[in-house]
C-alpha positions in Angstrom: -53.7 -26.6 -50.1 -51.8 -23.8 -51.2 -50.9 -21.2 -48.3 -49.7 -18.0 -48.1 -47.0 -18.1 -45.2 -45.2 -21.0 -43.9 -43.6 -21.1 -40.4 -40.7 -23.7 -39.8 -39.0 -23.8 -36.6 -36.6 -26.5 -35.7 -38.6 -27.7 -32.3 -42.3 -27.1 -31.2 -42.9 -23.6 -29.4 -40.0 -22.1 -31.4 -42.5 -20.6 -33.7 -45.2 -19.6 -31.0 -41.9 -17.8 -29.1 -40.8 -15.7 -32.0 -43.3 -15.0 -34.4 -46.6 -16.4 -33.3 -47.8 -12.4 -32.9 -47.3 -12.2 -36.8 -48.9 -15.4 -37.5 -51.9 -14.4 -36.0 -52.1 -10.9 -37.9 -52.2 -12.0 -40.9 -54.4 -14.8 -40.3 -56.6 -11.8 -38.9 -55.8 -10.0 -42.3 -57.1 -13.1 -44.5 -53.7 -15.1 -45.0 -53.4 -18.5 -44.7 -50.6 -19.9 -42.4 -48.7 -23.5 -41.9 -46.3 -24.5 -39.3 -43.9 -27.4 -39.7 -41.5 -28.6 -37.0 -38.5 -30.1 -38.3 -38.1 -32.1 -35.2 -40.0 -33.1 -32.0 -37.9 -31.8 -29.2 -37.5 -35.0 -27.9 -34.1 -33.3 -26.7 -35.6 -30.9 -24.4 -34.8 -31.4 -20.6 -38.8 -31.1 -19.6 -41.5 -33.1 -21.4 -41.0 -35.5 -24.4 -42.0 -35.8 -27.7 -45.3 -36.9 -26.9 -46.0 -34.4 -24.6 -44.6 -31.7 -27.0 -46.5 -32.9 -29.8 -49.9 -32.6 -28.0 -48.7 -28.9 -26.6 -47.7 -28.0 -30.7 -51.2 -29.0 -31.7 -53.1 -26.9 -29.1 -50.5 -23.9 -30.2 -52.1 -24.5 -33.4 -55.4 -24.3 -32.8 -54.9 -21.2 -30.6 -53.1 -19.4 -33.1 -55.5 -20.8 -35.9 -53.2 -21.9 -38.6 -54.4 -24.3 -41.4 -52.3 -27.1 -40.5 -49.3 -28.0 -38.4 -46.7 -30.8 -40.2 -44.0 -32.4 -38.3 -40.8 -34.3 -40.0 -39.3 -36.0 -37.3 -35.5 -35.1 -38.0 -33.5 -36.5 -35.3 -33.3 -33.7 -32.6 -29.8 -32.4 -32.0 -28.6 -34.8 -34.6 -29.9 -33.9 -37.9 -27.9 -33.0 -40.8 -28.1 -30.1 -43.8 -27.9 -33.3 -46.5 -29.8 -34.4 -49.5 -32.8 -36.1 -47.3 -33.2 -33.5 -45.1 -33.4 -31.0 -48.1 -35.7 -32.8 -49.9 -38.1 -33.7 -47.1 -38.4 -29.5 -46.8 -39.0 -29.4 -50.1 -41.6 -31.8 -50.3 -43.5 -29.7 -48.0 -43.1 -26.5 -49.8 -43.8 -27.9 -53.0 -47.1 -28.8 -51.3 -48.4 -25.7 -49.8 -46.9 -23.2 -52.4 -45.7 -20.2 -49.6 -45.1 -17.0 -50.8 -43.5 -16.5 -47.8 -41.1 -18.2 -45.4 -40.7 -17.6 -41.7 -37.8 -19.4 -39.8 -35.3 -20.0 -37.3 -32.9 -17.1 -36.4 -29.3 -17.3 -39.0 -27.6 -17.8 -34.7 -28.4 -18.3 -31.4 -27.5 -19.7 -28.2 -29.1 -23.4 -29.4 -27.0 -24.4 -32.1 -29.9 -26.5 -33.8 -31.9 -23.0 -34.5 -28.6 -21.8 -36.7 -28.2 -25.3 -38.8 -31.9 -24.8 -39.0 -32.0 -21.7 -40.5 -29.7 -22.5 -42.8 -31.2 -25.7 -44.0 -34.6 -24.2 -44.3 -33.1 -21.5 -46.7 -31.4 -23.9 -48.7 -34.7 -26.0 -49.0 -36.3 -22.8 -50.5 -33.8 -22.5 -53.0 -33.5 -25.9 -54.1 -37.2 -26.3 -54.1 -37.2 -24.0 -57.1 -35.4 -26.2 -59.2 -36.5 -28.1 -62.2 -33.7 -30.9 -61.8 -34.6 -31.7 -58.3 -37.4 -34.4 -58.4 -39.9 -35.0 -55.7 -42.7 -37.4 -55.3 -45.5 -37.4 -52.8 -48.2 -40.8 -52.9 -46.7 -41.6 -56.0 -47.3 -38.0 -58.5 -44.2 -35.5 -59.2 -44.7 -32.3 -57.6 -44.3 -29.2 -59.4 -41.3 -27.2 -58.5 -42.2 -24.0 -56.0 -39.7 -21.2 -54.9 -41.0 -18.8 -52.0 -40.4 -14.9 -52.8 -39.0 -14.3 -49.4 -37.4 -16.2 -46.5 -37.1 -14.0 -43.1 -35.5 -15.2 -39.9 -37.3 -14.5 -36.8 -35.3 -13.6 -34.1 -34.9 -16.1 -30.8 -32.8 -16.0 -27.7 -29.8 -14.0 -29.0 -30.5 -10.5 -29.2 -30.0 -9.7 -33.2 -30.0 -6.5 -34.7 -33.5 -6.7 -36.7 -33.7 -5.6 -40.6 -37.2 -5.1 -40.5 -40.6 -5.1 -37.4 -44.5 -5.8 -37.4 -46.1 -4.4 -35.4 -48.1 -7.2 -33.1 -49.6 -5.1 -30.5 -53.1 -6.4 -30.8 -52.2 -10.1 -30.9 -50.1 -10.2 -27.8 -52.4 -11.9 -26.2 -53.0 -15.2 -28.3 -49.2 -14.8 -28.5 -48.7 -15.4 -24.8 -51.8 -18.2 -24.8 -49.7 -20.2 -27.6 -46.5 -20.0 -25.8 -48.2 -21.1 -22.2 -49.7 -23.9 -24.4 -46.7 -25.7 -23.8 -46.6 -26.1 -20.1 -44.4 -28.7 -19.7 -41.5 -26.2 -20.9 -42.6 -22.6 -19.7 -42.9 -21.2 -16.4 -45.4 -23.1 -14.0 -44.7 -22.7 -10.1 -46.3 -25.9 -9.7 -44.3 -28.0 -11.7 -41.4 -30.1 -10.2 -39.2 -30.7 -13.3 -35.5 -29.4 -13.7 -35.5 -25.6 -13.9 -34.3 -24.7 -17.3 -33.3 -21.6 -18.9 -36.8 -21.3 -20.4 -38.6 -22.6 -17.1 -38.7 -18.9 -15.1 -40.9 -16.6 -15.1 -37.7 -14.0 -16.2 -37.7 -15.7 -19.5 -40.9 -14.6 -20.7 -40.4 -11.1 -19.2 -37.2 -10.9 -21.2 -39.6 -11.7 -24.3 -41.8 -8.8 -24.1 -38.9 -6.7 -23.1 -37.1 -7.4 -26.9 -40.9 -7.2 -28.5 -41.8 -3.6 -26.3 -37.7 -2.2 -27.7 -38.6 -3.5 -31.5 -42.3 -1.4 -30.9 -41.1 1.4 -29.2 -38.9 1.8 -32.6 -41.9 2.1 -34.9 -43.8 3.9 -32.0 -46.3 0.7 -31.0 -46.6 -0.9 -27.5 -44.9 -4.5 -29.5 -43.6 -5.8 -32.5 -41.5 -9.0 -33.5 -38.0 -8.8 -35.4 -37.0 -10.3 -38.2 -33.8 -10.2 -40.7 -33.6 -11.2 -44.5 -31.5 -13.4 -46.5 -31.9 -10.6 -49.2 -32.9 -6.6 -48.9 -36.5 -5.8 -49.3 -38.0 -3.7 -51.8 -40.9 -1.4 -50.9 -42.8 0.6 -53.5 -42.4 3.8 -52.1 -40.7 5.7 -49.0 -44.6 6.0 -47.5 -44.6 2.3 -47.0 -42.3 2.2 -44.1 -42.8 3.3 -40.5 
């Protein structure tokens, strides 16, 4: 099926943390949205990849998305090569996004950089005629997204542009507590984590309340570009 956003983050919940509040909007607007993991965050100190991959589905049915893909690269370990690329690609030849959504261009995780950069490098490539791809046997047709736009994750980055999210806060916070096995939970007796506390999620709607406060809403989420914007007039901007 041919979407209208896709949203690729590099483990499970990395979507629901930074942009899940967008997501939702537009599904609320009439867009259709896709998520694909590019791994299974079999790395992460809490849970496993079985446990992650059940928490990633229930995300997605909270948040409502069309369908939720996940490539298996090798957490920690995978590599911006020719298979990786074309693995992307397949996907986006598939699903036909206009838009792209994914992993901030740094951060503190040094899987969310390499990610970014592979998934922007997918879009690219996916527009060329020379690069083949087959899926159950039938070339696909080449497909190049209109825009790709990092969300922003642990690192505070200076944001290029905000949406406003402050009526979808809360199916925000329900897709992020979907993964309990990571997020705060008193209860739980796995190894704290910097993600585990209950400050972590405070420091979330503390960067989403600075990014509204700009545009004069209660929240938004940030996002930068690989290339400037253009709007049709001065009236379309906050």
């Amino acid at each position: 099926m041919k979407i209208d956003i896709l949203a690729i983050g590099v483990h499970p919940d990395d979507v629901e943390l930074s942009c899940s509040g967008t997501i939702a909007k537009h599904i609320a607007l009439g867009k259709t949205v896709g998520i694909l993991d590019l791994t299974l965050g079999e790395l992460g100190t809490r849970g496993n990849a079985e446990i992650r991959t059940k928490e990633a589905n229930a995300a997605a049915k909270i948040l409502g998305v069309a369908f939720r893909t996940q490539l298996k690269f090798k957490d920690g370990f995978f590599e911006n090569n020719e298979a990786h690329i074309k693995q992307i690609i397949e996907v986006i030849r598939k699903h036909q996004p206009e838009i792209i959504l994914c992993n901030a261009v740094s951060d503190r995780h040094p899987d969310h950089g390499r990610a970014a950069k592979l998934a922007s490098e997918a879009c690219f490539y996916s527009g060329l005629i020379k690069i083949e791809t087959n899926v159950d046997g039938k070339k696909q047709e080449v497909w190049r997204p209109k825009a790709v736009y990092h969300y922003i994750q642990d690192h505070y980055i200076h944001p290029d542009f905000v949406i406003d999210i402050s009526n979808f806060m809360e199916v925000k916070h329900r897709s992020i507590m979907a993964y309990s096995s990571q997020f705060y939970d008193p209860n739980s007796g796995e190894p704290e984590t910097p993600i585990s506390s209950k400050a972590f999620i405070e420091t979330i709607n503390s960067k989403m309340a600075l990014w509204g406060r700009a545009i004069g809403v209660p929240y938004a989420e940030g996002f930068t570009v690989d290339r400037y914007p253009g709007v049709n007039s001065l009236f379309d901007l906050k």
